[in-house]
Residue, then its C-alpha position, 0 to 999 in steps of 0.5 A: x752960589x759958589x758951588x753952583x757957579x764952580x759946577x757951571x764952569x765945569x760942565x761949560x768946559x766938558x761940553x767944549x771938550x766934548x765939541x773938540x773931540x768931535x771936531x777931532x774925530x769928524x776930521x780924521x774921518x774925513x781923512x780916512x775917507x778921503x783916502x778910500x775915495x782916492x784910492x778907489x779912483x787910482x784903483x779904477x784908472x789902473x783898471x783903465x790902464x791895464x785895459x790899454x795894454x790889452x789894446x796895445x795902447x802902450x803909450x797912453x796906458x804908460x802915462x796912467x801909470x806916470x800920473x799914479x807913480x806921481x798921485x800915489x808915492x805915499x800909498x801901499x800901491x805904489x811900487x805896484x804903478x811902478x811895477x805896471x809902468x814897467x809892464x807897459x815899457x816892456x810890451x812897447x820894445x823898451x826893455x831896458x828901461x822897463x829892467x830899470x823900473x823893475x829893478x827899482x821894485x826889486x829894491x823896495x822888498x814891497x814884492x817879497x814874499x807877496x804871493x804871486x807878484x815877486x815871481x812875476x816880477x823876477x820872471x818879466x826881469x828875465x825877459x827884458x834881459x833874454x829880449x836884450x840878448x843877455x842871457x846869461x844875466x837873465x838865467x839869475x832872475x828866471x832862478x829867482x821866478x822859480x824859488x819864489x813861485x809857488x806851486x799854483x804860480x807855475x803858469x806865470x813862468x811858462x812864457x819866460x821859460x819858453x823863451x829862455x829855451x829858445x833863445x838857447x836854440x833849445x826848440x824842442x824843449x820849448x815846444x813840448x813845454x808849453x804844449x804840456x803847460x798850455x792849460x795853466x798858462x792860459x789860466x795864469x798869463x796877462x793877456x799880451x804874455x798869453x798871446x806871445x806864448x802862441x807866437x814862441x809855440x808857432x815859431x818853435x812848431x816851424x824850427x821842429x817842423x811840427x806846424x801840423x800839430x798846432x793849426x788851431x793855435x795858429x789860427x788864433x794868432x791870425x798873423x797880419x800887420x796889426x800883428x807886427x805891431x803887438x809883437x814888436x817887442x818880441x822880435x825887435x832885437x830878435x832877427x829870426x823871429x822877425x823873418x818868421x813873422x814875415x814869412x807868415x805874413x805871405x802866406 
């Protein structure tokens, strides 16, 4: 009776152990999948926020951004939500504050050796600094964009060598340097750098007066008000680019 009662006890205590473990294991899955949901739902609003840049919807997608930099500070993602808010305040005339942003990036390593995000990073460093008029500074970074590129990377940096060229008063070497970079660029470039990269080759064409050698390119950009407003924060702290856009204007 002893041995039976002793063999009870012990198959009692094993099917509660085996109920713990249960327990144990049904919570931390739910944690994992808790964390995939979340971070498929902070993935999707990135999405959505990156949508808004591309409809010059600054504001809005920089607030997406604030709210993951806040929901994510424990996840991988985060430096990239800072990175992108960083993106946002660039492309609303903020460059200051977008370098600030940045820089932060920089000093979490997260961007090292990660492929195409550090020369991006470093590059978009460069153009805050040349949109300040700091040009000196900026040659640091736009060095720093071209060891870490790859060779598949070099699109990326046509924008940013384009526009170090032409704040140098170097509009020659602009111009032929984004025609023959023309294809990787359009391959490589987000969408509001792409479209800048037409304005710094219709603004080199007409300091070289070779307008007539790019008329399609013109005619993509359609200058109007709207477009005042999508390159503000190119010609904002830029007079003679801001007198070209006007001039287009009343054509």
């Amino acid at each position: 009776m002893l041995a039976l009662a002793g063999t009870s006890w012990f198959f009692l205590l094993m099917m509660n152990g085996s109920i713990f473990g249960l327990v144990g294991v049904l919570f931390y899955l739910s944690i994992f999948v808790s964390r995939k949901v979340r971070q498929k739902r902070a993935i999707a609003k990135n999405q959505v926020a990156v949508n808004l840049l591309n409809d010059m919807r600054y504001d809005d997608a920089s607030l997406i951004f604030e709210e993951l930099t806040k929901s994510e500070q424990n996840t991988s993602s985060h430096s990239v939500y800072i990175f992108n808010r960083g993106v946002a305040y660039l492309l609303s005339g903020l460059h200051l504050r977008a370098f600030s942003l940045f820089n932060s990036v920089v000093k979490t390593n997260v961007f090292s050796g990660a492929g195409a995000y550090e020369p991006i990073l470093y590059s978009d460093m460069a153009t805050c600094l040349l949109l300040d008029d700091r040009i000196d500074e900026a040659r640091a970074y736009l060095s720093n964009a071209d060891i870490t590129a790859r060779k598949e990377d070099q699109g990326y940096l046509v924008f940013v060598r384009a526009l170090y060229s032409l704040k140098n008063e170097q509009a020659d070497l602009a111009f032929n340097d984004i025609l023959e970079s023309w294809q990787i660029a359009e391959a490589k470039l987000r969408l509001p750098f792409r479209r800048a990269l037409s304005l710094l080759l219709a603004y080199a064409a007409e300091r070289t007066d070779r307008c007539e050698h790019i008329s399609p390119v013109l005619s993509q950009i359609q200058f109007s008000p709207k477009s005042l407003q999508e390159f503000h924060w190119i010609a904002r702290n830029w007079p003679s680019m801001n007198d070209f856009m006007q001039r287009q204007l009343q054509k």
